[in-house]
C-alpha positions as CSV (number, residue, x, y, z in Angstrom):
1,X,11.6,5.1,29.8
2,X,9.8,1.6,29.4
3,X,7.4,1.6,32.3
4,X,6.8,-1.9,34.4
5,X,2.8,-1.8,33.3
6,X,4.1,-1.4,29.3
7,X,6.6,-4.2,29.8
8,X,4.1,-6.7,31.4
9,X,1.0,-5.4,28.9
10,X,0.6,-7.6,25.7
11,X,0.2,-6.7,21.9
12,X,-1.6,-8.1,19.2
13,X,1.9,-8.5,17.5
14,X,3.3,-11.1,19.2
15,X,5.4,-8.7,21.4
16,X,2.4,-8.3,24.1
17,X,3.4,-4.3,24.8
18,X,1.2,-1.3,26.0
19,X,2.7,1.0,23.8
20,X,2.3,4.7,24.9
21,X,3.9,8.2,23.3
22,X,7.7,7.2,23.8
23,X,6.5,4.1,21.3
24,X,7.1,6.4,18.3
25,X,10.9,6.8,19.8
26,X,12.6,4.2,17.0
27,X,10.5,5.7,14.0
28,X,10.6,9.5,14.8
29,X,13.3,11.7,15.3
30,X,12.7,14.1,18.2
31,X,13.2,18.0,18.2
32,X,16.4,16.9,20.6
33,X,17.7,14.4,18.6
34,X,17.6,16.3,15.4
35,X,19.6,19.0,17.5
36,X,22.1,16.2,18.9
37,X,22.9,15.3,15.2
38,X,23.6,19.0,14.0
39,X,20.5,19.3,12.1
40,X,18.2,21.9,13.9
41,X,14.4,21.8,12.8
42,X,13.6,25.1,10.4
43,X,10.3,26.7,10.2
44,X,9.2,28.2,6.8
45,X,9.7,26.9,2.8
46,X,7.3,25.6,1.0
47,X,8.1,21.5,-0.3
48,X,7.5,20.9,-4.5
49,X,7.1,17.5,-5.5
50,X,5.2,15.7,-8.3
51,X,2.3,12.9,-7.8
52,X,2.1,10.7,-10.9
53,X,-0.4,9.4,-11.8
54,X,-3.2,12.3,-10.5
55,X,-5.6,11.3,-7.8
56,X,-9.1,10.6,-8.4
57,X,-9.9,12.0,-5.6
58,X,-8.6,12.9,-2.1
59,X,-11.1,11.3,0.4
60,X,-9.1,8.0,1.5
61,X,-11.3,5.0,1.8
62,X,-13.3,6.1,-1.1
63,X,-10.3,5.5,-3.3
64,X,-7.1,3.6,-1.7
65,X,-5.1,3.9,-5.1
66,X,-1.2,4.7,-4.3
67,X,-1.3,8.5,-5.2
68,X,-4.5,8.9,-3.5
69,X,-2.3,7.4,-0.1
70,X,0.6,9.4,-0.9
71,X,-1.0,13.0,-1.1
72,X,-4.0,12.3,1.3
73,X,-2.0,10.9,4.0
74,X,-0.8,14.9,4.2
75,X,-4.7,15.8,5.1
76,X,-5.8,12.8,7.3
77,X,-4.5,10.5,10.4
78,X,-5.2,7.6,11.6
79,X,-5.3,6.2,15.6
80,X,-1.2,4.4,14.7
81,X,1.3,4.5,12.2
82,X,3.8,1.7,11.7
83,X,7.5,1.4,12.3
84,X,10.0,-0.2,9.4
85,X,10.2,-3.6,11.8
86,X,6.2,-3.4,11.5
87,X,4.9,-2.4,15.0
88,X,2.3,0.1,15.9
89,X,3.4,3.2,17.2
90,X,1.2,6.9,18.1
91,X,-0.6,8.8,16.1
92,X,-3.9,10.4,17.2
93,X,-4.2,7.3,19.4
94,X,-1.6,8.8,21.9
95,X,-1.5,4.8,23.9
96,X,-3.6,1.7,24.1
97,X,-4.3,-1.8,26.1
98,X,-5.3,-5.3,25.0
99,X,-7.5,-6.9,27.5
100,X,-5.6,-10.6,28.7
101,X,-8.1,-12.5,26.8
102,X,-6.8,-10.7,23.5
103,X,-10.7,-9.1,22.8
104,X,-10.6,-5.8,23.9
105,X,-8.6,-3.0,22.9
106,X,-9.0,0.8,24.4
107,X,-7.5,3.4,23.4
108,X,-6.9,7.0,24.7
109,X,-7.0,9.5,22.2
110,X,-4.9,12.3,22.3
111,X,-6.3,15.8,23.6
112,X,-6.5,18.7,21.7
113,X,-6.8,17.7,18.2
114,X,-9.1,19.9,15.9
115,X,-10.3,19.0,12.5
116,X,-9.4,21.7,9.8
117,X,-12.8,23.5,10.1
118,X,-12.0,23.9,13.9
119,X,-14.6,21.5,15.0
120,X,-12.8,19.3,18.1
121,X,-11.9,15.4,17.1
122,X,-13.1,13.3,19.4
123,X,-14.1,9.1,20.0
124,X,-17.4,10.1,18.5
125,X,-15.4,10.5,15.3
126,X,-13.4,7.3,15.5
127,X,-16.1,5.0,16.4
128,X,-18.2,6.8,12.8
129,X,-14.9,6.5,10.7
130,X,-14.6,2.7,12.0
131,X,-18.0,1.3,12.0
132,X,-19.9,3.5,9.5
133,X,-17.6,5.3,6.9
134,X,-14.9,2.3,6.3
135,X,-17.0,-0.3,6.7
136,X,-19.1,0.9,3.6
137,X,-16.7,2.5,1.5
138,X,-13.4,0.5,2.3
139,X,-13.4,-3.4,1.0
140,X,-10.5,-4.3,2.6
141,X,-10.5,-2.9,5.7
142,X,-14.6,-3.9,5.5
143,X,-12.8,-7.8,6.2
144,X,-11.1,-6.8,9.3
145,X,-13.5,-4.1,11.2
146,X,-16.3,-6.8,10.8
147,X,-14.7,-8.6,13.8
148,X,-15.5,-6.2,15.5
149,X,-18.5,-7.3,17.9
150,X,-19.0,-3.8,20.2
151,X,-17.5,0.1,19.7
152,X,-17.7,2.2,22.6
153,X,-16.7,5.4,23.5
154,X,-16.8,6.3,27.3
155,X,-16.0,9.8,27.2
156,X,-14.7,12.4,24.3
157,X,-10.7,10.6,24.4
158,X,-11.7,7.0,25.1
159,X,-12.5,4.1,22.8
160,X,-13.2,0.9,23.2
161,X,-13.1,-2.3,20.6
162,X,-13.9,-5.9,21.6
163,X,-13.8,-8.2,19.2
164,X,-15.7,-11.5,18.2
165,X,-12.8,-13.7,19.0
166,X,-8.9,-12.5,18.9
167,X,-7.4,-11.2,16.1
168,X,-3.5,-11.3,16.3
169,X,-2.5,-8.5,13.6
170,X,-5.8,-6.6,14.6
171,X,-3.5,-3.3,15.3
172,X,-1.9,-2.8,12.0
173,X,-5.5,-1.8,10.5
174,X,-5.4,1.6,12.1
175,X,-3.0,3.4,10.1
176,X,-4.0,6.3,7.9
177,X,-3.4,4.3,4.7
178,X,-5.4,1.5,6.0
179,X,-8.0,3.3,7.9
180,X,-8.2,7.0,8.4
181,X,-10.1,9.1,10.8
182,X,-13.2,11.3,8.9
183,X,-14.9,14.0,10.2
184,X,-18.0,12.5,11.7
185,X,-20.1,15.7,11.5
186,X,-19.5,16.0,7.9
187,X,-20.1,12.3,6.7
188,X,-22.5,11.3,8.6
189,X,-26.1,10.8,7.0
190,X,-24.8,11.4,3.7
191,X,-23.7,9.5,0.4
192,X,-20.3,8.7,1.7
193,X,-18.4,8.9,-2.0
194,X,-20.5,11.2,-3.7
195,X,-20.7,13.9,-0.8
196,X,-20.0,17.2,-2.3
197,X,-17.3,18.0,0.8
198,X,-15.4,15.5,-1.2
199,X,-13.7,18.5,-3.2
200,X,-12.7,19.9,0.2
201,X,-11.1,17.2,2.2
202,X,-11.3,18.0,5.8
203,X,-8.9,16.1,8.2
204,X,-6.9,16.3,11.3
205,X,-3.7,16.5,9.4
206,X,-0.5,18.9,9.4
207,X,-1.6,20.5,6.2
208,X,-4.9,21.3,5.0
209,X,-6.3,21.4,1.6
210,X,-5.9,24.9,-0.6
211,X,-6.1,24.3,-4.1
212,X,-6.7,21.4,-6.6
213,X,-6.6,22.7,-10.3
214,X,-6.7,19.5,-12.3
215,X,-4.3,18.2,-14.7
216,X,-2.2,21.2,-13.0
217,X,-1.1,21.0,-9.1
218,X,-3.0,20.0,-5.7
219,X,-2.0,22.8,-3.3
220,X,-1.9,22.5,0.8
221,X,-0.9,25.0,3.3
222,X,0.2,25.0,6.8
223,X,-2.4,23.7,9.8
224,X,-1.5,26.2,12.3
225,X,-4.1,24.8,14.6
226,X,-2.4,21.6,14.5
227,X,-1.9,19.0,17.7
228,X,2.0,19.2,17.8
229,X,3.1,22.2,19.3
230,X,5.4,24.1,16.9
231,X,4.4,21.4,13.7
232,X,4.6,20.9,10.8
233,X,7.6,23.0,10.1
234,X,7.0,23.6,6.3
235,X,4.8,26.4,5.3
236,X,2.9,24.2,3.0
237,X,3.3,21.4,-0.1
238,X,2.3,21.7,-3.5
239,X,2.1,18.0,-6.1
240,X,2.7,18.9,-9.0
241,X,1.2,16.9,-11.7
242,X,3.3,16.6,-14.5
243,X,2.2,12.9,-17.1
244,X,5.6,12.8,-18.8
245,X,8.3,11.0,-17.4
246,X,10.8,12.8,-19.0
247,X,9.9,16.4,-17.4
248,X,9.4,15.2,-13.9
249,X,12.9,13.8,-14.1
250,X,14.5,17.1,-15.1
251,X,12.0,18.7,-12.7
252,X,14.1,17.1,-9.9
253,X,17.8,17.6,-11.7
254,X,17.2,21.2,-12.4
255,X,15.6,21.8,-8.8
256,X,12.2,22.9,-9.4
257,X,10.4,20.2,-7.3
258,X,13.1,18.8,-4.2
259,X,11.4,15.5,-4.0
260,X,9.8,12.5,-6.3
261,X,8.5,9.5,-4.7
262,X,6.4,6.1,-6.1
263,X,6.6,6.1,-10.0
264,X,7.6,9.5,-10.5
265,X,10.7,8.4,-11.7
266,X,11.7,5.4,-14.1
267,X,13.6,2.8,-12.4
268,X,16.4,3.3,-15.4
269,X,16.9,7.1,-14.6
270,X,17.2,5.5,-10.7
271,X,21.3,4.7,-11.3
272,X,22.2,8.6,-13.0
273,X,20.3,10.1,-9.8
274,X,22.2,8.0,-7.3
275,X,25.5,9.8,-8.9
276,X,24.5,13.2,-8.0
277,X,26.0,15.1,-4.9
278,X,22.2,17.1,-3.7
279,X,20.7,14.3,-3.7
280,X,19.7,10.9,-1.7
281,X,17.8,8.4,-3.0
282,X,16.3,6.0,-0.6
283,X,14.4,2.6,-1.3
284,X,13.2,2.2,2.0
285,X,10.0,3.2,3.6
286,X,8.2,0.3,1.7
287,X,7.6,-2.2,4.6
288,X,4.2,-1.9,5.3
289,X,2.9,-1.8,1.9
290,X,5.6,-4.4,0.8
291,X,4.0,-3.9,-3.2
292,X,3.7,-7.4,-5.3
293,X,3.2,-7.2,-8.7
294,X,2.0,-10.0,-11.4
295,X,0.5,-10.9,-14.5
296,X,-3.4,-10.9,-13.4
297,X,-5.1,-13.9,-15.5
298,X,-8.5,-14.1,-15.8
299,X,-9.0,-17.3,-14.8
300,X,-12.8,-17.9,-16.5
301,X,-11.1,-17.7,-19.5
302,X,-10.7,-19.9,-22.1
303,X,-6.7,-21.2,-21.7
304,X,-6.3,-19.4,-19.1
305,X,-8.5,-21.1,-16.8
306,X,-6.5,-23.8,-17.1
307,X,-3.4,-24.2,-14.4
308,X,-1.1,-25.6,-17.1
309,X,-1.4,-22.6,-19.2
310,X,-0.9,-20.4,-16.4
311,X,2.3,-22.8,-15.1
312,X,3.6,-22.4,-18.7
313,X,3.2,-18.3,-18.8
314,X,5.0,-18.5,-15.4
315,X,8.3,-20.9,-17.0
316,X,8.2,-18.1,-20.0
317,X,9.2,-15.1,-18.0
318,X,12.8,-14.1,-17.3
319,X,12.1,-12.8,-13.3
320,X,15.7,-11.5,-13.2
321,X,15.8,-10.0,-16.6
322,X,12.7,-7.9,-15.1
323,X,14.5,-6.6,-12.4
324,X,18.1,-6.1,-13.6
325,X,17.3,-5.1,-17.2
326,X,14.0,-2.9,-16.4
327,X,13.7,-1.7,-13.2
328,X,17.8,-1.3,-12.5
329,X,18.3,-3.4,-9.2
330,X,15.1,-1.3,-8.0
331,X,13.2,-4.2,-6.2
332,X,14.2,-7.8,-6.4
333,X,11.9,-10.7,-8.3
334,X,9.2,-12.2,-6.6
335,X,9.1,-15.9,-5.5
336,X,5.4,-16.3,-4.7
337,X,2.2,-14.6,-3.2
338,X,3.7,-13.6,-0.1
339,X,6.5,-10.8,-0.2
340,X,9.7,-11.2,1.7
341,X,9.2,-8.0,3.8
342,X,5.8,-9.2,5.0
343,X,4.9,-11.3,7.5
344,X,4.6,-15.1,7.4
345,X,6.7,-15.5,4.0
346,X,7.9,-18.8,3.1
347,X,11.7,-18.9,1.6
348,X,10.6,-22.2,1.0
349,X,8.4,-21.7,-1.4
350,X,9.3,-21.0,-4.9
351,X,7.4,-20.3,-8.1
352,X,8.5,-22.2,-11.6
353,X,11.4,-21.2,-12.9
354,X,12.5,-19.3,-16.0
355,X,12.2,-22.2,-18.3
356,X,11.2,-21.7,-22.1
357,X,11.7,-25.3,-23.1
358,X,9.7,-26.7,-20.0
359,X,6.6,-24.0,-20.9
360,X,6.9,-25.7,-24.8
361,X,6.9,-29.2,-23.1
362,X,3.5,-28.1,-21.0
363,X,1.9,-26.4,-24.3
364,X,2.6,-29.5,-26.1
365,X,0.8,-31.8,-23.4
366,X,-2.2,-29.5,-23.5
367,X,-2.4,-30.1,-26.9
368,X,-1.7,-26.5,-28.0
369,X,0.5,-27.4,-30.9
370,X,1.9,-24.5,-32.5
371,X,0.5,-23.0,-36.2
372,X,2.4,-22.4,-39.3
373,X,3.3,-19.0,-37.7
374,X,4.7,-20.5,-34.5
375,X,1.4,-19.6,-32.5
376,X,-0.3,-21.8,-30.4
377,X,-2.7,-19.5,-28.4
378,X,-3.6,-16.1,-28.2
379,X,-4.4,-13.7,-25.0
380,X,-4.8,-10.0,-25.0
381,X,-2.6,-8.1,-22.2
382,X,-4.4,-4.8,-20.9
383,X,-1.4,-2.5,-19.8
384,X,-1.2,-0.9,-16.6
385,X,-1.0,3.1,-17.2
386,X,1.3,4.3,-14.5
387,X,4.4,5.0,-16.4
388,X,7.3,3.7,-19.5
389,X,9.0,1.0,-17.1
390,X,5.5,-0.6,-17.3
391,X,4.8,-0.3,-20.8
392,X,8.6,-1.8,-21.8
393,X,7.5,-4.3,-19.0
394,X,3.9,-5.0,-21.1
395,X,6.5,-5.1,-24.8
396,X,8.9,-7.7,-22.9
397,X,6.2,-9.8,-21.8
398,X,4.8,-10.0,-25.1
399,X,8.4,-10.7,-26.7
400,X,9.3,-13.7,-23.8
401,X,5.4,-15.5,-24.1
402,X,5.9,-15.4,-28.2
403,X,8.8,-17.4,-27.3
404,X,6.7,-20.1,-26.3
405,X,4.2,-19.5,-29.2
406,X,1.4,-17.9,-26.9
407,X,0.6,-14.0,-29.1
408,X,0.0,-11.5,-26.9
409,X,-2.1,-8.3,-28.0
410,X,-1.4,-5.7,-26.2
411,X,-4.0,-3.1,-24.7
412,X,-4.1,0.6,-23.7
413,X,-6.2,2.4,-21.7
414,X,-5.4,5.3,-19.0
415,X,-6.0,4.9,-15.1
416,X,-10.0,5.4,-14.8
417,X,-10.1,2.6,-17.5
418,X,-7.7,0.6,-16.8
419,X,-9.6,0.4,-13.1
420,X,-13.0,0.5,-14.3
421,X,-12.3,-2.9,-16.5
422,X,-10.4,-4.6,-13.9
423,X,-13.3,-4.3,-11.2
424,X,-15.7,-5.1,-14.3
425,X,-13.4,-8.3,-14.9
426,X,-13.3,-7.1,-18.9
427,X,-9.3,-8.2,-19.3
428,X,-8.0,-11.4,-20.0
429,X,-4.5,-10.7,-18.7
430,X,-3.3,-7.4,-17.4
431,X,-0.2,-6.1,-15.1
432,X,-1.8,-5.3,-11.5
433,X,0.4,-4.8,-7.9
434,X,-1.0,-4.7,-4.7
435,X,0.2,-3.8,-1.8
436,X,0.0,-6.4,1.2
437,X,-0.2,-4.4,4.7
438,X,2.1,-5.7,6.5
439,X,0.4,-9.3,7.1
440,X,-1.1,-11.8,5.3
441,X,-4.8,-11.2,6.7
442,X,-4.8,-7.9,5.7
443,X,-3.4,-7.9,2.2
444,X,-3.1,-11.2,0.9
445,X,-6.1,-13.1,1.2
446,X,-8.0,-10.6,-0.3
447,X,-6.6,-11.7,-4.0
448,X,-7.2,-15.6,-3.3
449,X,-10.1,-16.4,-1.5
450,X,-13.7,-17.2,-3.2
451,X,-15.5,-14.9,-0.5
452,X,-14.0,-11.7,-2.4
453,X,-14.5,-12.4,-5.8
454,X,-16.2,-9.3,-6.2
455,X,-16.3,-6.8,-9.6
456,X,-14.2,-4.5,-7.5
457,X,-11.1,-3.2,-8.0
458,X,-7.9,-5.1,-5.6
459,X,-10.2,-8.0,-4.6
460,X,-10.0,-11.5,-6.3
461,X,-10.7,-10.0,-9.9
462,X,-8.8,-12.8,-11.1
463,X,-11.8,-15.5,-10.1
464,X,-9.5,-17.8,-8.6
465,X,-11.0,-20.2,-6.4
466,X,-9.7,-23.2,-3.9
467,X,-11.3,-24.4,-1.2
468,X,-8.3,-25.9,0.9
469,X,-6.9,-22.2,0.1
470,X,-9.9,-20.7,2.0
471,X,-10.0,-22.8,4.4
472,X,-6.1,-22.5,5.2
473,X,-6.4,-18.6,4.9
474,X,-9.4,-18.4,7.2
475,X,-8.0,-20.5,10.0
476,X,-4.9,-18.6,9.8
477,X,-6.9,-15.4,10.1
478,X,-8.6,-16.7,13.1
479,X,-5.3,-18.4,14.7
480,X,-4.7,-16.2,18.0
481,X,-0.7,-17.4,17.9
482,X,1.9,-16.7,15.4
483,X,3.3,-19.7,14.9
484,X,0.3,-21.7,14.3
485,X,-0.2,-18.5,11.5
486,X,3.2,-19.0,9.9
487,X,2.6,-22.6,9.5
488,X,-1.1,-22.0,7.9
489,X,0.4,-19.6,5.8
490,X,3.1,-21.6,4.8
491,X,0.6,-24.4,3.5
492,X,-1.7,-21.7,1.6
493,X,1.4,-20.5,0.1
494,X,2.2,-23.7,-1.6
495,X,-0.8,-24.4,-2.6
496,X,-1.3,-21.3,-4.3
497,X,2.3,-21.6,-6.1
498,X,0.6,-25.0,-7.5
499,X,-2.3,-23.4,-9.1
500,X,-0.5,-20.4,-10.2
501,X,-3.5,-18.3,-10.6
502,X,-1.0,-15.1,-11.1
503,X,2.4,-15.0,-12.4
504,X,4.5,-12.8,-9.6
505,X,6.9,-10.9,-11.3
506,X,8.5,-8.1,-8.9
507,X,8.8,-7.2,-5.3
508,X,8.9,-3.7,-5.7
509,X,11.0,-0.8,-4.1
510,X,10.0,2.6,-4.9
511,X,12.8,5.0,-5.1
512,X,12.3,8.0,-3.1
513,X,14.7,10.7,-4.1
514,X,15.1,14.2,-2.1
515,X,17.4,17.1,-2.1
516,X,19.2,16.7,0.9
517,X,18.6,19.7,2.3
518,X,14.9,18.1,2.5
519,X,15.2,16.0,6.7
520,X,13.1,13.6,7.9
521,X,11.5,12.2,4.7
522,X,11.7,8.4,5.7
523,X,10.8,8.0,9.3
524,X,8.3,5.1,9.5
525,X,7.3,1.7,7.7
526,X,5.1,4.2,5.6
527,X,7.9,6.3,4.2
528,X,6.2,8.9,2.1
529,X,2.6,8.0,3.1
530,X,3.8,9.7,6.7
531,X,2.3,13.1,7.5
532,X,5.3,14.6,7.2
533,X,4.5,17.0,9.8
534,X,8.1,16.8,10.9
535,X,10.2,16.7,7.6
536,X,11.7,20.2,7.3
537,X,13.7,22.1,4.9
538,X,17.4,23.1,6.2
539,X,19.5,26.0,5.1
């Protein structure tokens, strides 16, 4: 039951809530519930699945690549998680307050959590994870804990945050995929990403780490000194890494792994799948990430520093034809910078059309007339290496922009390359997707403003740089009411559909597909990046 003190409290979400334990209530189905449906929680079984492509590593913050999330989010926690309508909910932050100025947050840790090497978690850890480990390994989350002004820790389950000045979506940082917990007496004092306990992650998590043979499986087993009483329910979960599309999808038709999540499957093997009686496929579980994809254009290039080019690349792609033809009504096409499942977007705001003759008409004003072979410029496309719906989206792309005399090259590389060249800004044009955390702050801005053009991977690689665009995005970021947000957001979105430093392509929607004897996959906003300490396998 809502108490009076939660229902007078205030959030950082607009909703001004204290939100305790029962918070989790709308994203988590209970031990009664589950019974109440007909569909008692089992004990034992071991869950197969695949992870394509394979991890770097497993230590999150030191790489925050999607399969990295997916399987690490198994090991580690963070202080919240986040419901599918965005709001914070318990983790190993059992309840928290915001202070009526909107500066300081304290929360109360829950009691009785060890870390896999039975060592006790405590504030001491969080306040290392927060202001030492993420803020030198983690970019991104670098932008938001910097507002931080002073980290305290009164006792072993107490933390306390004030910040600079208020910070409206200051809560959705804490989640593990954002920000996870580290084990303080491990990390600290050491290289942070080359410490050798980085081949044994060690986390607070429902299963720990067992086995990693590479190119093979990653292996985890049961925590049975885990927080939950009576969880997780499997015995264990083993990824399976398995590079060929083909195999992983008869892997889950023939029932050797019961689940495949993220790329693992092509969106074209999606509609044969959605026929078949075992199993359910499920698109949601995406919220928080929201994942954008574009054409990434270099924009110190040549052509394609120039905003007519770029306007003209943007009129030659077919947005529809990308998501009925190649990805099978799996996702929907993008309209701008700003996905429609995250915060602040625009419906206003729309990016050129699919419109071949228009991109001529804009060639022909630059003066890019076209030669005897119909070509009027020439770019080089570095493919993204995470699967064939990419590659056949890299061969399209290079079919629609020879329609409008621009030659495309194509380039392969694998993932540590592809990466590596990216942060190194050593592309012209590649295929990148991002994912955008649920507000703009937080996974947006990175990819626009000037203050993270940085040769590092997921910042603004592209070099794209407007100063009414920074200034828009930083008052926006330090706007302590929504609606003055959504109207600064509004404006930076238009302005950024003017330059068209990227072409947006695809709002994405991973299928998730499970045997259905597999419960409680998609519980949260997070969907698969949960720590699935309650999904169980029935009889």
């Amino acid at each position: 039951m809502m108490t009076e003190a939660r229902k007078a409290a205030t959030s950082a979400l607009g909703r001004r809530t204290l939100l305790a334990a029962s918070a989790a209530a709308p994203a988590l189905m209970t031990l009664g519930e589950a019974r109440a449906q007909g569909v008692a929680p089992r004990r034992g079984g071991v869950l197969n699945t695949i992870i394509t492509p394979e991890p770097p590593v497993l230590i999150l913050g030191v790489n925050n690549q999607g399969p990295t999330l997916i399987v690490a989010s198994k090991i580690y926690q963070g202080l919240l998680t986040v419901t599918p309508s965005l709001d914070p909910a318990p983790d190993l932050a059992k309840s928290w307050t915001r202070s009526d100025d909107g500066l300081t947050y304290t929360f109360a840790l829950q009691e009785g959590v060890k870390w896999h090497d039975g060592r006790d978690f405590t504030s001491e850890d969080v306040i290392f994870s927060i202001m030492k480990f993420h803020m030198e390994v983690n970019p991104r989350a670098r932008a938001i804990l910097q507002r931080i002004d002073k980290a305290e820790a009164p006792d072993a389950h107490t933390v306390r945050f004030t910040l600079k000045a208020p910070f409206e979506p200051f809560l959705l940082i804490f989640d593990v995929t954002a920000c996870a917990m580290v084990p303080k007496h491990i990390y600290d004092g050491t290289d942070f990403r080359n410490n050798p306990a980085n081949a044994t992650p060690i986390g607070t998590g429902p299963f720990k780490f067992a086995e990693w043979q590479r190119g093979n499986f990653i292996r985890m087993v049961r925590n049975e000194q885990y927080w939950k009483p009576n969880q997780p329910y499997l015995d264990g979960i083993t990824w399976r890494i398995v590079p060929d599309s083909q195999s992983r999808a008869l892997a889950l038709q023939t029932g050797q792994v019961q689940m495949t999540t993220s790329n693992d499957i092509e969106p074209f093997d999606v509609p044969r799948f959605q026929q078949q009686p075992n199993l359910t496929v499920a698109l949601n579980g995406w919220e928080y990430f929201s994942p954008l994809s574009w054409i990434e254009i270099n924009n110190r290039l040549d052509n394609l520093k120039d905003p007519r080019f770029r306007r003209a690349m943007a009129h030659a792609v077919d947005r529809n034809f990308i998501a009925q033809r190649l990805w099978f009504g799996v996702g929907k096409p993008a309209t701008g910078p700003i996905a429609s499942t995250t915060r602040f977007h625009d419906p206003s705001v729309q990016m050129p059309a699919f419109n071949p003759r228009e991109a001529n008409a804009i060639l022909d004003g630059m003066g890019l007339r076209p030669n005897a072979q119909g070509v009027r410029a020439s770019i080089k496309l570095m493919q993204i290496p995470y699967g064939e719906v990419w590659n056949r989206l890299s061969e399209y792309l290079r079919q629609a922009m020879r329609q409008v005399g621009i030659e495309v090259t194509l380039e392969s590389t694998d993932v540590a390359g592809w990466v590596r060249r990216l942060a190194a800004w050593e592309f012209e044009t590649t295929i990148n997707f991002v994912y955008q955390w649920g507000d703009p702050t937080l996974g947006v801005e990175r990819t626009y403003v000037t203050s993270n053009i940085q040769k590092v991977a997921f910042t603004n690689t592209a070099g794209y740089s407007n100063p009414e665009v920074d200034r828009l995005f930083e008052a926006a970021r330090n706007a302590a009411q929504a609606e003055e947000r959504r109207r600064l957001f509004s404006e930076a979105q238009k302005k950024i559909v003017e330059d068209m430093p990227l072409v947006w392509l695809m709002e994405l929607a991973f299928p998730t597909i499970h045997d259905k004897r597999l419960n409680n996959v998609i519980r949260t906003g997070t969907g698969v990046h949960a720590s699935f300490d309650d999904v169980f396998l029935s009889a």
